[in-house]
N, C-alpha and C positions, 0 to 999 in steps of 0.2 A: 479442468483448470489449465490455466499457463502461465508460465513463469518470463513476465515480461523483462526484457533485456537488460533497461537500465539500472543500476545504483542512483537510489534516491535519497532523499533529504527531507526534513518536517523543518522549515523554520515559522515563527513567532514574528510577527510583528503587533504592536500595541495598537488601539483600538482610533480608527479614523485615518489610519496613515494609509495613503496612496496605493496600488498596485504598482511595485518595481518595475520597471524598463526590461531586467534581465529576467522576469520568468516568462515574458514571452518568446526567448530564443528557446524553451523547450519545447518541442513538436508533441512528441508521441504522447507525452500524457504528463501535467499538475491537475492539481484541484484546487480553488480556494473555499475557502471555508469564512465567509465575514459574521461577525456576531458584533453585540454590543461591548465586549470587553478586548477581542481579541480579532487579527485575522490569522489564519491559519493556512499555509502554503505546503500542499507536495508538489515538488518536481524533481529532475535532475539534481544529485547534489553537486557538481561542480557547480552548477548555477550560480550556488548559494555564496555570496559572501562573507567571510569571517567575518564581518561586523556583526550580523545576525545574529540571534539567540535560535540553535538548531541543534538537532540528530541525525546524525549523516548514517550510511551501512546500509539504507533498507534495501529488501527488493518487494517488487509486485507482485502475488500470485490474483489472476483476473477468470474469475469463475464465470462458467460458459454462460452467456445472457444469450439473448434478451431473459428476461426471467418476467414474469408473471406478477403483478403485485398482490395476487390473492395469493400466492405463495406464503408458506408459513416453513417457518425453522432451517432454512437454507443457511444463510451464515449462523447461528447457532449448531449445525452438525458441523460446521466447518472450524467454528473456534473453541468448542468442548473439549476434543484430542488437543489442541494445541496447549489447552490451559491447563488440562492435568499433567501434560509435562510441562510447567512449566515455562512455557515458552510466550515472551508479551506481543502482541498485537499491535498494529495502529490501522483499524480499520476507516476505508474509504466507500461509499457506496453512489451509483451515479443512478441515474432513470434506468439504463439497461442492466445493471448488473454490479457486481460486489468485488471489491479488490482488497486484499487481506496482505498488509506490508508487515514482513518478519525482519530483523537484524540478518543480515549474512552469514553470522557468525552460528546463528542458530538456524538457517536454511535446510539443511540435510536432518537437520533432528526433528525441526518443522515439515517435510515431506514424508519423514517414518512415521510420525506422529499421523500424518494425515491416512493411512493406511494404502486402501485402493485406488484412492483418487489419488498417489503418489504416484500408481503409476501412470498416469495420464500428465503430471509433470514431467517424470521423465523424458516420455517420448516426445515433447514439444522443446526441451532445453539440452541443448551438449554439456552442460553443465553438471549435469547428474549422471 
């Protein structure tokens, strides 16, 4: 796993409204999410306008892909330690691979939690 650089943000926008002008100044990595009720935006959270309805604080850990779709239980080893401590999720998952957004505040608890694969955060983050 690695622990991507930026501070992200999850905002809300209601159901049919446009893709904003400003999430495409972020490079490295959004997601959208369109459903019938909602869309759903990660990206940088500076991006994000305070008009928005958002949760700012995340960061990215981006578990090593490409991965296999006959794979089974990949992100479930990864979010069982997280949830017995406690700790909430906002998972994102792309065609390569799985990205598991923690609060910041819970980062280091979230890395303990994750045991060995903590230390493979380590070594990719100055952070830790």
């Amino acid at each position: 796993m690695t622990l991507l650089p930026d501070k992200l943000g999850v905002c809300r926008l209601g159901s049919g409204i446009p893709l904003p002008g400003w999430l495409f100044d972020s490079s490295n990595f959004y997601s959208v999410t369109v459903t019938a009720d909602e869309t759903s935006i990660v990206c940088r959270e500076d991006l994000i306008p305070n008009e928005y309805s958002s949760e700012k604080n995340f960061r990215a850990l981006k578990v090593k892909g490409p991965l296999d779709f006959s794979l089974t239980g990949i992100l479930a080893s990864l979010l069982d330690p997280l949830a017995a401590e406690g700790i909430p999720v906002f998972a994102v998952s792309t065609y390569d691979t799985d990205y598991i957004l923690v609060k910041e505040e819970n980062m280091e608890k979230a890395v303990g939690a994750l045991g060995a694969v903590a230390i493979l955060i380590r070594q990719t983050s100055e952070e830790f």
